[in-house]
Each structure stands twice: as structure tokens, then as C-alpha cells.
C-alpha positions in Angstrom: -31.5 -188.3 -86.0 -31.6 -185.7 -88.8 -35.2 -184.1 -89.6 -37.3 -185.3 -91.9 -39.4 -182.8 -95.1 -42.1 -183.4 -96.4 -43.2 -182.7 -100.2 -46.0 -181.0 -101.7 -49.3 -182.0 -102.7 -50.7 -181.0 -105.9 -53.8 -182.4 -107.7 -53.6 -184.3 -111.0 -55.6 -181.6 -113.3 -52.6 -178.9 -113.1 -52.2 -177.3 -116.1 -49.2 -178.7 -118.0 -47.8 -174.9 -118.0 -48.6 -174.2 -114.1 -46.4 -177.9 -113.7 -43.5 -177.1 -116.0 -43.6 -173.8 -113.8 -43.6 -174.7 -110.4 -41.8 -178.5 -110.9 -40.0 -179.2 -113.6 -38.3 -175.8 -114.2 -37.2 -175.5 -110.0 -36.5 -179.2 -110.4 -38.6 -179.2 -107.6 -40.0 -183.3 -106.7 -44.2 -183.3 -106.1 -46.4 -185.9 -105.2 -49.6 -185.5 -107.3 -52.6 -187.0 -105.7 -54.3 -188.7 -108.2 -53.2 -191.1 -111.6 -53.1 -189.7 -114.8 -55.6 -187.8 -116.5 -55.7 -188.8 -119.9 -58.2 -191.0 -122.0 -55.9 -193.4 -123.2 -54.5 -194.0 -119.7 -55.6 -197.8 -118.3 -53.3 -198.8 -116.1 -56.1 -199.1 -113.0 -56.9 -202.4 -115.3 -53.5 -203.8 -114.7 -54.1 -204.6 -111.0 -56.4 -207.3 -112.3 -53.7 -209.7 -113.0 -55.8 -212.0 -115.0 -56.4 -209.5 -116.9 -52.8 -208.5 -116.8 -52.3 -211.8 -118.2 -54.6 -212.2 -121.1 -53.3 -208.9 -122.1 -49.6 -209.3 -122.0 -49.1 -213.3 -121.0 -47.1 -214.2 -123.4 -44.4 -211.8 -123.7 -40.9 -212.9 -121.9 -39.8 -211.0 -119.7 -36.1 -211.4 -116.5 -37.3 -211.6 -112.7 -35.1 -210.9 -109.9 -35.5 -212.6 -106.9 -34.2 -211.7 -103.7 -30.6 -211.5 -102.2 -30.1 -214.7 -99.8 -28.4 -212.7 -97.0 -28.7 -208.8 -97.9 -32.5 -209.6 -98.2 -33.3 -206.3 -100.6 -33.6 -206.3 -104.8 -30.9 -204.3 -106.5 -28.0 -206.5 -106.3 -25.8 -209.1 -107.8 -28.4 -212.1 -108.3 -28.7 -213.8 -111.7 -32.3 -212.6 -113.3 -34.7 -215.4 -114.6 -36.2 -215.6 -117.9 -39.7 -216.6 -118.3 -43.2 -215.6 -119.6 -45.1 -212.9 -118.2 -47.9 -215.4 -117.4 -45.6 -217.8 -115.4 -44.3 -214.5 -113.6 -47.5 -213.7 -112.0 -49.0 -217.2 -111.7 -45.6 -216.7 -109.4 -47.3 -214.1 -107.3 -50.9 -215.0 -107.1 -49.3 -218.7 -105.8 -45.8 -219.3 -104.2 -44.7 -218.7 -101.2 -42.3 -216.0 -100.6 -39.6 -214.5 -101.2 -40.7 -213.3 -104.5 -39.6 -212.4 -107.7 -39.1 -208.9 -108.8 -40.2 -207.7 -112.5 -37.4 -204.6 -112.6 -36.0 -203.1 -115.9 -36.0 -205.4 -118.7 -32.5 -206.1 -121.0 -32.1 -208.4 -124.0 -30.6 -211.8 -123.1 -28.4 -212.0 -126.5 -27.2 -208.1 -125.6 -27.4 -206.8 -122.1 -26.8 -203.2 -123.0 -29.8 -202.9 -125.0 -33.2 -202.4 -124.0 -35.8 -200.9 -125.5 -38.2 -197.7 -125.0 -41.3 -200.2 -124.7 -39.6 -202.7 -122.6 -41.8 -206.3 -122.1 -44.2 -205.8 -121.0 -45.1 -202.9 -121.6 -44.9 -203.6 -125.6 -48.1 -205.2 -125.0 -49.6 -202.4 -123.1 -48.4 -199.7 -125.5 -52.5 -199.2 -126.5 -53.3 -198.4 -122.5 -51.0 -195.7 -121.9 -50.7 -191.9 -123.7 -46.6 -191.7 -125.2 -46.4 -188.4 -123.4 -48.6 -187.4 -120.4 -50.7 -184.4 -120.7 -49.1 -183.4 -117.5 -45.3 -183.2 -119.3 -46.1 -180.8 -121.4 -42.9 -180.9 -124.3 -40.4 -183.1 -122.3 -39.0 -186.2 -124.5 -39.4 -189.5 -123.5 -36.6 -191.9 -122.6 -38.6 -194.7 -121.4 -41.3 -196.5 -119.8 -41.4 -199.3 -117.2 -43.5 -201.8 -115.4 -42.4 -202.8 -112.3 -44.0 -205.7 -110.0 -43.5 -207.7 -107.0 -44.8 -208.6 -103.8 -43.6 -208.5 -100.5 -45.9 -207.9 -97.1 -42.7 -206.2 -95.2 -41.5 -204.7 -97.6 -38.2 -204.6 -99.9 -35.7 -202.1 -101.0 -33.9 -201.0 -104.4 -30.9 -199.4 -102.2 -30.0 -195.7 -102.5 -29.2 -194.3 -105.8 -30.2 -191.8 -108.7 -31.7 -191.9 -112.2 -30.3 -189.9 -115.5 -33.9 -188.4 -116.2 -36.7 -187.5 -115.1 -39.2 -189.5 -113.7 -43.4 -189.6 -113.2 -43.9 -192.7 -110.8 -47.0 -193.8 -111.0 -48.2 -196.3 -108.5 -51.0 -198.2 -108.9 -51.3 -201.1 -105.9 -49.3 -201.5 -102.7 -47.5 -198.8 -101.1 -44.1 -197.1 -101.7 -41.9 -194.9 -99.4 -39.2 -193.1 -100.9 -35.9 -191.5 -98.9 -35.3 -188.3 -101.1 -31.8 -186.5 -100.8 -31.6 -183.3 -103.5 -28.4 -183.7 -106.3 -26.0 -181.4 -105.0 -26.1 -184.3 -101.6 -23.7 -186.0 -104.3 -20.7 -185.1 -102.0 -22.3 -186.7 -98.4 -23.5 -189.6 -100.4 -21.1 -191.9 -101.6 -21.5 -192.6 -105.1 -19.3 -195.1 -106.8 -18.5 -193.1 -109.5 -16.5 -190.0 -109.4 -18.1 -186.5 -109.9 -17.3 -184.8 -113.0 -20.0 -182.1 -113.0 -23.3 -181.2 -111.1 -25.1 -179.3 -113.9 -27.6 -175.9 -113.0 -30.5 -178.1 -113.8 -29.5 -180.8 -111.1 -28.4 -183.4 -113.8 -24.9 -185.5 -112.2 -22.1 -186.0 -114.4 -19.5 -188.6 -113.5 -15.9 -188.7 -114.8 -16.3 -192.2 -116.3 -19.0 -191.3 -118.7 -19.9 -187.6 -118.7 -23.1 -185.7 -120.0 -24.4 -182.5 -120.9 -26.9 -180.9 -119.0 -29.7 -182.6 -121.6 -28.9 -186.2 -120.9 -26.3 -186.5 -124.3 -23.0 -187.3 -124.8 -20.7 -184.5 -126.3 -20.6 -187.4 -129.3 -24.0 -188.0 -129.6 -24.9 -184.4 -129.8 -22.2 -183.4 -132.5 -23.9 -186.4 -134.4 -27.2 -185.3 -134.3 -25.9 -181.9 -135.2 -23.9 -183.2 -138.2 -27.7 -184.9 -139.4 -29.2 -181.8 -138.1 -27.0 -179.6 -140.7 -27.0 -181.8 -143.5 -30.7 -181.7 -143.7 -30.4 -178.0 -143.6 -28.3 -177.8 -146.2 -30.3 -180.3 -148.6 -34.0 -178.4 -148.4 -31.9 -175.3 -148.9 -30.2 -176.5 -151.9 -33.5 -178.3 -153.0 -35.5 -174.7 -152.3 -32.6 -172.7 -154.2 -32.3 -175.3 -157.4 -32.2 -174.0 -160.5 -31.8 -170.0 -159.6 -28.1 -169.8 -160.0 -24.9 -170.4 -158.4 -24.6 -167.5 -156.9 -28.1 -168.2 -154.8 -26.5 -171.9 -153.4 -23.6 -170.0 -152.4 -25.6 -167.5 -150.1 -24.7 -166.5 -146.4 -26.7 -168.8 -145.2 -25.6 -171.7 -146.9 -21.8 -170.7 -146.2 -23.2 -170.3 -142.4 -24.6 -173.8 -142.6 -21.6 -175.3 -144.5 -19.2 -173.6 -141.9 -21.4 -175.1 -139.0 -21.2 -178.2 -140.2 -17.2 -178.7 -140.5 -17.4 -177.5 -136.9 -19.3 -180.4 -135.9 -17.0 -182.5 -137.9 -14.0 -181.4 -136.6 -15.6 -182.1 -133.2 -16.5 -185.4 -133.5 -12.6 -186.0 -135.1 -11.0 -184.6 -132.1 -13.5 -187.0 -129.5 -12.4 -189.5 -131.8 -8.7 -188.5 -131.1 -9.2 -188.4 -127.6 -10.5 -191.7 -127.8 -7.5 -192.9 -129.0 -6.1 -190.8 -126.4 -8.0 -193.0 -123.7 -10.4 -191.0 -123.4 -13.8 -192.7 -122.0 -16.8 -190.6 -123.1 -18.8 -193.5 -125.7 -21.4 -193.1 -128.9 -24.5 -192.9 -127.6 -25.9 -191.3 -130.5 -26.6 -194.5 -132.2 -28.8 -195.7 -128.9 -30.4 -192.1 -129.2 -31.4 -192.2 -133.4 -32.2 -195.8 -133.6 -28.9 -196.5 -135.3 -29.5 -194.5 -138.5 -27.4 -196.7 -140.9 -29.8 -199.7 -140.8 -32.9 -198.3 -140.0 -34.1 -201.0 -137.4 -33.6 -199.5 -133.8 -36.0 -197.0 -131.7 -35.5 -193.0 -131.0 -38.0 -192.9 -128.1 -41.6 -191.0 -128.5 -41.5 -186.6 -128.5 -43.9 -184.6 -126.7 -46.4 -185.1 -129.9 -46.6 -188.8 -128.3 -44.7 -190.3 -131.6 -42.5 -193.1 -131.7 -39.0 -192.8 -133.3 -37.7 -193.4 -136.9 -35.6 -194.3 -139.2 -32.9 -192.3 -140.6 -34.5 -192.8 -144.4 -32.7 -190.0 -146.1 -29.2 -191.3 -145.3 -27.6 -192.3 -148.6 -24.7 -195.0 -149.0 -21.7 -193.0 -148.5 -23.6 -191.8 -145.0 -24.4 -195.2 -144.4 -20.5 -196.1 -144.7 -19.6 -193.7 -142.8 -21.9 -194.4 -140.1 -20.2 -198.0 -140.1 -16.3 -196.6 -140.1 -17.7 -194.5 -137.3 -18.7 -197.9 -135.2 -15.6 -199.2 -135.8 -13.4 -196.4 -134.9 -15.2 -195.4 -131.8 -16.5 -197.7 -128.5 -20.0 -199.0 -128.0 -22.3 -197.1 -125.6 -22.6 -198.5 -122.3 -25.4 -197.0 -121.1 -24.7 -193.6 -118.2 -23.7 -195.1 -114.9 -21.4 -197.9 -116.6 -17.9 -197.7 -115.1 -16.5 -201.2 -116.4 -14.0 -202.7 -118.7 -16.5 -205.0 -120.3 -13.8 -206.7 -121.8 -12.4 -207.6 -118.6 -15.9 -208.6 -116.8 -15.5 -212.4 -117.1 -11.9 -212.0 -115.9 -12.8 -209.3 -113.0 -15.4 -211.2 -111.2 -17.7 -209.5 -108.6 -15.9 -206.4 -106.8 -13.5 -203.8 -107.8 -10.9 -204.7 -109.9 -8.6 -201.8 -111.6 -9.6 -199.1 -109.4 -12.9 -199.3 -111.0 -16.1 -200.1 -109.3 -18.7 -203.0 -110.3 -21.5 -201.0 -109.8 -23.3 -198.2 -111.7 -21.4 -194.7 -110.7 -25.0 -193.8 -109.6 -25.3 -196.1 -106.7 -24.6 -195.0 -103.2 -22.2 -196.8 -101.0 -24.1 -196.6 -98.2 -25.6 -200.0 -97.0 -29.8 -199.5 -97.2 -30.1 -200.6 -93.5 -27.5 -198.0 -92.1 -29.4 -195.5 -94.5 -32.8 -196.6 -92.2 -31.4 -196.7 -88.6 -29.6 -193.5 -89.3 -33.1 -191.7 -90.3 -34.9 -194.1 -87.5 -37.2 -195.5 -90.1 -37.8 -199.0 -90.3 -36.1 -201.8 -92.3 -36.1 -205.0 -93.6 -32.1 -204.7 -95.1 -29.6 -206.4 -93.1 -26.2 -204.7 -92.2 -23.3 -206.3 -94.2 -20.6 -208.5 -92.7 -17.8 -206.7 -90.9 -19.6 -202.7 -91.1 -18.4 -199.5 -89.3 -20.9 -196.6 -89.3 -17.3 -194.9 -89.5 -17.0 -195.6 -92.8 -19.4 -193.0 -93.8 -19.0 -189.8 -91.7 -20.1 -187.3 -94.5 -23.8 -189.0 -93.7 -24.2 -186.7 -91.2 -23.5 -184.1 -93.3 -26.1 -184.3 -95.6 -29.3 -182.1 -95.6 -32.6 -183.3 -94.3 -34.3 -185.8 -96.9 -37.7 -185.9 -97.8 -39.9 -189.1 -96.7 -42.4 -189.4 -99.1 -44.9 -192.2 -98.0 -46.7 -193.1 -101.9 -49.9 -194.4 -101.9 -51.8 -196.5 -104.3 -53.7 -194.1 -106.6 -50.8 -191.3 -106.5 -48.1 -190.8 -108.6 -44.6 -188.9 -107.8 -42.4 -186.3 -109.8 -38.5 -186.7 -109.2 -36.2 -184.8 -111.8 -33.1 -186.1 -112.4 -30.4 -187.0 -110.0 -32.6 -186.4 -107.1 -31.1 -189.5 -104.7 -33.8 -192.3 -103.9 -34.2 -194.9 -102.0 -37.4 -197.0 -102.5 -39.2 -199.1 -99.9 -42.0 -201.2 -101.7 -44.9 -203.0 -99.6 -47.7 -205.2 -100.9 -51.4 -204.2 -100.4 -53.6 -206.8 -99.2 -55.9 -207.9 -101.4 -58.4 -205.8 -101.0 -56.8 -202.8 -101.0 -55.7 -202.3 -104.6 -56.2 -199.5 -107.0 -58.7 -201.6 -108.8 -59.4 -205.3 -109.3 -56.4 -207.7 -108.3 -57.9 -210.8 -108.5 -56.4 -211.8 -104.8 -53.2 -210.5 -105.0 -51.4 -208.8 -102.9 -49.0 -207.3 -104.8 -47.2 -204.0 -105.3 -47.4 -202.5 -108.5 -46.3 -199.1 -110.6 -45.5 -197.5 -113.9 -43.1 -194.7 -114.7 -41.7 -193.2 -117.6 -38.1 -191.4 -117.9 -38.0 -188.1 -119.8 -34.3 -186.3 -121.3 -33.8 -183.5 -117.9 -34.5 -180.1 -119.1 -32.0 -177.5 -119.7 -34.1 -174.7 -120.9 -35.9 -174.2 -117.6 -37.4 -171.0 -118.9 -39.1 -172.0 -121.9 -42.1 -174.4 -121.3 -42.7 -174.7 -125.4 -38.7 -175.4 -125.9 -37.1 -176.7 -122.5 -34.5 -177.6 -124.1 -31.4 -175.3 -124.7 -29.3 -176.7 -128.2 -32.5 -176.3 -130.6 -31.4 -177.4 -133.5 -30.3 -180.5 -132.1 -33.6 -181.1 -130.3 -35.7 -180.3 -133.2 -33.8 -182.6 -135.3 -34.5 -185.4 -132.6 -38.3 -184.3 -132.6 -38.9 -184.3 -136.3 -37.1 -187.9 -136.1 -39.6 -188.9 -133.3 -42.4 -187.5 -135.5 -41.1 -189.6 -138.9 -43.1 -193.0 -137.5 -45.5 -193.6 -135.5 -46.4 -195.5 -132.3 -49.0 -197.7 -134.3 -46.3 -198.8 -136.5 -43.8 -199.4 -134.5 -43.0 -203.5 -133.8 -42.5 -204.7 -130.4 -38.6 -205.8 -130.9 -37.4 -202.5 -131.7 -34.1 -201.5 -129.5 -32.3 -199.1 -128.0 -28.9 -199.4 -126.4 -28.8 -197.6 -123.7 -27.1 -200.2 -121.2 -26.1 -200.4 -117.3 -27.7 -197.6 -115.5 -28.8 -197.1 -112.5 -32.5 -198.2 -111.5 -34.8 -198.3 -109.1 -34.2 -201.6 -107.2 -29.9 -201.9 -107.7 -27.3 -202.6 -110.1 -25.9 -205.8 -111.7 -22.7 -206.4 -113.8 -21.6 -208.7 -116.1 -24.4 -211.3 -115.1 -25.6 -208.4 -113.0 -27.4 -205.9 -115.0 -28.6 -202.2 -113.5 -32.0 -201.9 -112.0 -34.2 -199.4 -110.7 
């Protein structure tokens, strides 16, 4: 039985600087004792699920119950659609097994979701855009998740894409941590394309820089980024002379720009090619060509907008771009969606039906091998030979999560998530009877410039572009069906494909 660490403790009032410091730039996981410390924070009112309800009741939201046999969330079971309300009537009421409120995907398009999924859409007034505590990291997303189980349930080991504040407000949670560079004892079902200095995993079915982007979606951003440039500087320069427009700096910003041109042709060759890599830029800027789709919220706490400057002939372009070059299926897809009706369940094609993200290693093994105790059941016909490099592996972190607390885990730190119900009267707050386990998190872009709290991340121009973008629209003005596709990833509590969608 390997050891087992233990993380660090800090309190919730650490300076956003001292955090960035210590955590975020050693990519360094802490448990902070204590919920978040900003005004608009209210999520200790969400344990009172009638409250819960009158606030949020009657948005729709996709459960996931149990698996049958492997008895653990994360896995290949057909969500259920139904109101919020009906949900947790579901939990102050049936009998168990329960249902499992994971992350939340569009029914008409399964590779969308949005950065206020349901139902936290209706919650968006309780909860600050950007925690104090982040300082100028970008969010991805938030989540709500909520189930109950008295001996507890597992999401299965995996890793995330960004970096994560788990906040936990009733039950209990125990998290297995493994660092990123455990990639190679772990079993992933993708293949490794590159472990980046900050920690961030890149798989050879859908690689990413160190920031989270795709090559494509950054050249994008750039071209925007440039073009915008170039305008204020010919709208600053107007009416001075020729010679002024044709400064060095406009020739530098010209020749910058056919750069990123030629660099999105030749990914659009290499497409062509075969090539895998997919537009994610779209999912990033809210599909700038029809204005309707959400960016995500900057450290300023504002939500993204629209692309309003882009004239026709950008707008044309942007459509002979979508035609020319494959839909984004979110980091961790590996699949042919094409072929998913055909395929089935399983492996077909040499490629795997789960995100790249997940570990192979059943959840139960993963417990009797660390001597920790389980509710998972072994699958059909295992061999603890199978997975040899286990042993390999470093010493993992147990982190037992109490109600109150909340967790750091940069990216592609491996997790595996136990979650427990509290008993009634041990929630963070008023539960109205139920013994339920319940947390919020939100996702922020990793880090690359892990020396620079004000600017952590490294390609500046493309990151201001995003944040001035994020800064163009408010949170107030934002409407609750706004989208972004950022598809099958891996989650907290499993994968699905096809008709099973990834989870946390």
C-alpha cells in the first residue's frame, strides 16, 4: 500500500497575490478552510432546497442516475431531462439510488454548453463572476453539482482542462489526487501529445497550448486582435498623410497579421491533410459572425460579447471558415462523431469512447490498491495485471473535503471524487431535511505566465483581445440561453458518448 500526502491548509482571507504566489503559479492544489469571501457570494442559501427551488425551480436541467452494476456516476447511462424542481422533490422524497445533477449540455446539441449552465443561470445574482481569491485568471465555467448518497458515490479517476475552486457546501467529499506528470502510470485513454511546464496535458487527438487554446483558435483571436490594431491606428492617423498610415508600426501590424493568416491556411491544409486539431475559437468568442453565443466572464467579473465591429466581408469569411474547417468537439473528445450511431458503446477504429482524460483504471481497484474504502464494484473478468505502471506512480494526496471548505486543483491534476451525503442536520446551512451532498466550482483558462500575477498569461495580445471582449457586455445583460460549444470533456463524475455525454 503506497503512502498517502496530505495538502495544505490555508485560510480563506489570503491575499489574491500571496495565492497566485504560493498556488496557482507552483500549480500547487490547497484546501482553503472556509467559503468564499465576497459579498455577492450566497451559495450557504442553496442548502435550503426550498429555497433552492423557489429560486431556480423552473429551469430544466439532465440527471444521471446510477450505473446498475458498476454502481458509481460517470458512465454510459442515458441522462434525464426534467425541471429543477422535480429534481430535488427527487431528493428530499425517493428512495435511492439517486439521481446525479452533473454538467449540464443542450438536448438539441450535446457539444454545447454554456458558461452559466442551468442552474446556475438562475443563480448568476448569488455568486461574484470571478472570486476575489483568483485574482486575474479567466473564467471558463461554473457548475452546480447535487446528489445524494449516504455511502457514498464516485465520478472515476480522471483530469480537467482548467483550473478549478471546488467549493463545497453540504455533505462530504474525498478526493484521490495524483500530480500531471502521473500521466504515464495512469492510463489515460487518450494518447499523450505534450505535458506543458505549467502542468496542462495535451493529447494527440486534440492538442492545446499551455493556455487551454487551440493553435486555431489562437491564430483567430490574433487575426481579430490585429485587425483592431490596425483600425484605431488608421482611425488615430486619418487625415495626416499617407506617409503617417504607412509607418513602421502599421507595416509591423500589417506583417503580423499575414502571419497569422498564413497560419490559420496551413492548419487549414493540414486539415485536409487529416489532421485532427478543431476551431475552438468560435466556442471561445461567442461565434463572432452572429453575435449570439457567450465568451465567458474576465477577471473584471464581465460576461462576454459580441464581435459588433465585424463587417460583412468578416462575417463571410467567418462562414467559409465553418465550412472549410471541423466543429470543435470540446478537449478530451477522441470520436468520429459521424460514426457514433454506427460505432456503438466501446472502441471502434482504434479510437476510444471515452474522453482522452479518463483513466483506465476501474475506481474500485484505484480504492483497494490505496486501502481506502469503496462502494465501486470490480468489472467482469479484471486482472490487477492489467495495470502494472499503478505501482509506479507517486504517492497521492487524500484530501477528505468538508462542508464549509473549498479546494484548489490546477489543471490536469488527476482526481478521483468520492461524494457522501450529510445528514440532515449537518449541512452548511438550512436543508430543509435533506441529506444531500452539494458543491459549486468554477473552471478558469490554466496559467502560462506563472510569474506575472497582473498578466498570467503569456501571448498578450491574444489575452487582451479576449479580455476587452469579456469586458464589451455585461453579466446583467447577458440572457440565460446564451452558448458556448465547448463539448465532451472530461468531468467530475465520468464520461458519456454519443448518448453518453462527459461529466465531472
Amino acid at each position: 500500500m503506497p503512502d498517502k500526502l496530505k495538502l495544505e491548509r490555508i485560510a480563506p482571507s489570503t491575499s489574491a497575490q500571496d495565492f497566485f504566489t504560493k498556488y496557482v503559479s507552483k500549480r500547487r492544489p490547497v484546501i482553503i478552510s472556509g467559503l468564499l469571501d465576497d459579498p455577492s457570494f450566497q451559495g450557504r442559501k442553496w442548502t435550503d432546497l426550498s429555497y433552492l427551488s423557489q429560486k431556480a425551480g423552473d429551469v430544466k436541467v439532465l440527471v444521471e442516475p446510477i450505473h446498475p452494476t458498476a454502481n458509481q456516476y460517470g458512465t454510459d447511462v442515458e441522462r434525464v431531462p426534467m425541471t429543477f424542481r422535480d429534481f430535488l422533490e427527487k431528493l428530499r422524497h425517493d428512495d435511492g439510488p439517486h439521481p446525479y445533477l452533473t454538467t449540464q449540455y443542450s438536448e438539441e446539441d450535446p457539444d454545447t454548453e454554456t458558461v452559466f449552465p442551468p442552474p446556475t443561470n438562475a443563480l448568476k445574482d448569488e455568486f461574484p463572476m470571478v472570486p476575489r481569491l483568483m485574482g486575474n485568471l479567466f473564467l471558463q465555467q461554473v457548475n452546480l453539482w447535487l446528489g445524494k448518497s449516504k455511502d457514498g458515490s464516485s465520478s472515476g479517476l480522471h483530469h480537467d482542462f482548467h483550473d478549478n475552486l471546488y467549493c463545497l457546501l453540504q455533505g462530504s467529499k474525498r478526493f484521490v489526487l495524483f500530480p500531471p506528470a502521473e500521466v504515464k502510470h495512469l492510463y489515460p485513454y487518450g494518447t499523450l501529445d505534450t505535458l506543458h511546464p505549467n502542468g496542462l496535458i495535451s493529447y494527440a487527438d486534440i492538442p492545446v497550448r499551455s493556455d487551454g487554446l487551440s493553435k486555431r483558435a489562437a491564430f483567430k483571436a490574433r487575426v481579430h486582435a490585429l485587425e483592431r490594431k490596425i483600425d484605431a491606428l488608421k482611425a488615430k492617423v486619418k487625415g495626416k498623410g499617407k506617409d503617417r498610415t504607412q509607418s513602421k508600426e502599421m507595416k509591423a501590424l500589417m506583417n503580423a497579421h499575414d502571419e497569422a493568416l498564413d497560419e490559420l491556411a496551413m492548419l487549414a491544409l493540414e486539415d485536409e491533410q487529416g489532421a485532427e486539431e478543431v476551431d475552438d475559437f468560435d466556442a471561445l468568442m461567442g461565434d463572432l459572425d452572429d453575435g449570439t453565443d457567450d465568451l465567458g466572464a474576465g477577471s473584471s467579473g464581465l460576461a462576454a460579447a459580441v464581435d459588433e465591429e465585424n463587417d460583412e466581408d468578416e462575417a463571410e469569411d467567418d462562414e467559409n471558415d465553418e465550412n472549410k474547417w471541423p466543429e470543435w468537439k470540446g478537449i478530451g473528445h477522441s470520436d468520429d462523431s459521424e460514426d457514433e450511431d454506427e460505432q456503438g458503446d466501446g472502441e471502434s477504429n482504434g479510437q476510444p469512447s471515452e474522453p482522452s482524460s479518463f483513466s483506465r483504471i476501474p475506481t474500485a481497484h484505484l480504492h483497494r490498491y490505496l486501502d481506502i474504502p469503496t462502494t465501486a464494484a470490480i468489472p467482469p473478468d479484471f486482472s490487477a495485471s492489467t495495470f502494472p505502471a499503478l505501482q509506479k506512480a507517486a504517492a497521492p494526496y487524500v484530501v477528505e473535503l468538508s462542508a464549509g471548505e473549498m479546494l484548489y486543483l490546477p489543471a490536469s491534476w488527476w482526481h478521483e471524487v468520492t461524494s457522501t451525503s450529510a445528514p440532515p442536520s449537518a449541512g452548511h446551512g438550512h436543508n430543509s431535511g435533506a441529506d444531500v451532498h452539494m458543491a459549486f466550482n468554477y473552471w478558469f483558462y490554466p496559467p502560462d505566465a506563472l510569474d506575472h500575477f497582473e498578466a498570467p498569461y503569456g501571448d498578450t495580445l491574444v489575452w487582451s483581445y479576449l479580455r476587452e471582449k469579456g469586458k464589451a457586455k455585461g453579466p446583467e445583460e447577458k440572457d440565460t440561453g446564451e452558448k458556448v460549444k465547448v463539448g465532451k470533456r472530461a468531468r467530475e463524475d465520468g464520461i458519456s458518448e454519443g448518448s453518453k455525454k462527459a461529466r465531472r
